[in-house]
N, C-alpha and C positions, 0 to 999 in steps of 0.2 A: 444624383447620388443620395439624399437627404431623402427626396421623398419615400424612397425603397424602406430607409429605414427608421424613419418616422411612420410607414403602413407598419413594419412590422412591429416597431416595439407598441405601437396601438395595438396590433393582433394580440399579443401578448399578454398586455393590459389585461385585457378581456378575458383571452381563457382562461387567465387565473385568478380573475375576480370573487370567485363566490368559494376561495379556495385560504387556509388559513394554516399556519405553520404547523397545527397540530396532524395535517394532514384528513384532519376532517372535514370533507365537500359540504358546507351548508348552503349553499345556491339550491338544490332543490326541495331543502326541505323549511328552510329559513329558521332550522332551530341553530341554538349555540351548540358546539362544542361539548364534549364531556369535561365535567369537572373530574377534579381526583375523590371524589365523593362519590360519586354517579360510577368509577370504574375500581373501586376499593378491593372488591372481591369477586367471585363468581358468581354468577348466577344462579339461584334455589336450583336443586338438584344435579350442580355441575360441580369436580373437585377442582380443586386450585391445582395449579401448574405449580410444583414446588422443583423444579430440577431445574441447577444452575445453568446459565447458558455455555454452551459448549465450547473454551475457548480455542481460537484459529490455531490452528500445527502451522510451525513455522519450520521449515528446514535447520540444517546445521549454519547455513549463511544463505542471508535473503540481502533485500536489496530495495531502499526505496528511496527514489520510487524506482519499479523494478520492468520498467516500459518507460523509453525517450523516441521522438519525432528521430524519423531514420534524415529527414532533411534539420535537424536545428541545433545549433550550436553545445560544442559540450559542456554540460553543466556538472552541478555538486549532485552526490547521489550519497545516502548514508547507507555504510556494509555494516549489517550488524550479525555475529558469530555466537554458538555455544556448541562447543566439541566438548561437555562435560559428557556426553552419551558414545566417547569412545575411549575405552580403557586403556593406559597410559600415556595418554594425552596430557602434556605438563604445559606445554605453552605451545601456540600455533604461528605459524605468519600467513598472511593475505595477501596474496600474490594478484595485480593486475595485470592482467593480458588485456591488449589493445584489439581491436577488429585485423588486425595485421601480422596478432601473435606476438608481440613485442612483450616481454614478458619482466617485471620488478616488483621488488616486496615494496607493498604499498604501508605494511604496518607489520608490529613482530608486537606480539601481544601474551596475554592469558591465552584461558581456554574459553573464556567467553566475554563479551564486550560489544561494541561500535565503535563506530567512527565515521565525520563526515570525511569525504572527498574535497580536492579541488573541484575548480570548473572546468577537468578535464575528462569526464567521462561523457561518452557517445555511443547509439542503439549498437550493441553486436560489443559490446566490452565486456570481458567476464572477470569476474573474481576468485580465486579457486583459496580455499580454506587447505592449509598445507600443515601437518604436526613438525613443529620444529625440531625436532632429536633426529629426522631422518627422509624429511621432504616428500613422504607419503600423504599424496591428494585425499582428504577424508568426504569432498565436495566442492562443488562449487555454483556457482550464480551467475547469468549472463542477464545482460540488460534488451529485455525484447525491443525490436523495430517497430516504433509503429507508423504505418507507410504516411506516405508525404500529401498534405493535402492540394 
């Protein structure tokens, strides 16, 4: 069993030898890296990228991490919420449903926040985001399976 994996982590070694955290390959060219000198600005005749990076849409309740092993034990997962984008929405609760339908407020909160979990959540658990004045689902978030290896 050792030698398997003493070849591989040699393999390993190897292919990423000529390879350096900046992601840039110097193995074929044996220059260094760019400095932040070398990469300041554009290029003569190129304009600068001036637009902010576009940040990730997140739903009204996501879920991370928002994929668990359909075979491994259940762990902590952190639900985090913002129903400020539905109008009279004063406070919500977060309800878990089990893979079984087994349904409890996990938390009665604002209209937006976190929180982490026990270590009781498993692939196929959903969370459903519920406005508290009247138990109307505004959404919700299940934890994807990811199959067994």
């Amino acid at each position: 069993m050792r030698i398997p994996l003493i070849t591989a982590i040699a393999l390993l070694a190897v292919a990423t030898a000529g390879c350096d955290r900046s992601g840039t390959d110097t193995s074929a060219t044996g220059t260094a890296p760019a400095t932040a000198a070398t990469v300041a600005g554009p290029a003569p005749g190129q304009v600068a990228d001036t637009q902010p990076a576009a940040p990730v849409e997140k739903g009204p309740i996501w879920l991370e991490p928002d994929a668990l092993s359909a075979c491994g034990r259940p762990t902590v997962v952190t639900v985090h919420w913002d129903a400020n984008k539905f109008e009279g929405v004063k406070a919500v609760d977060i309800v878990a449903i089990n893979p079984e339908g087994k349904e409890s407020v996990f938390v009665a909160a604002g209209r937006s926040g976190s929180r982490e979990t026990g270590a009781w959540v498993r692939a196929g658990s959903k969370m459903s985001l519920r406005n508290k004045a009247d138990a109307t689902e505004l959404a919700s978030a299940t934890v994807a399976a990811v199959p067994c290896q």
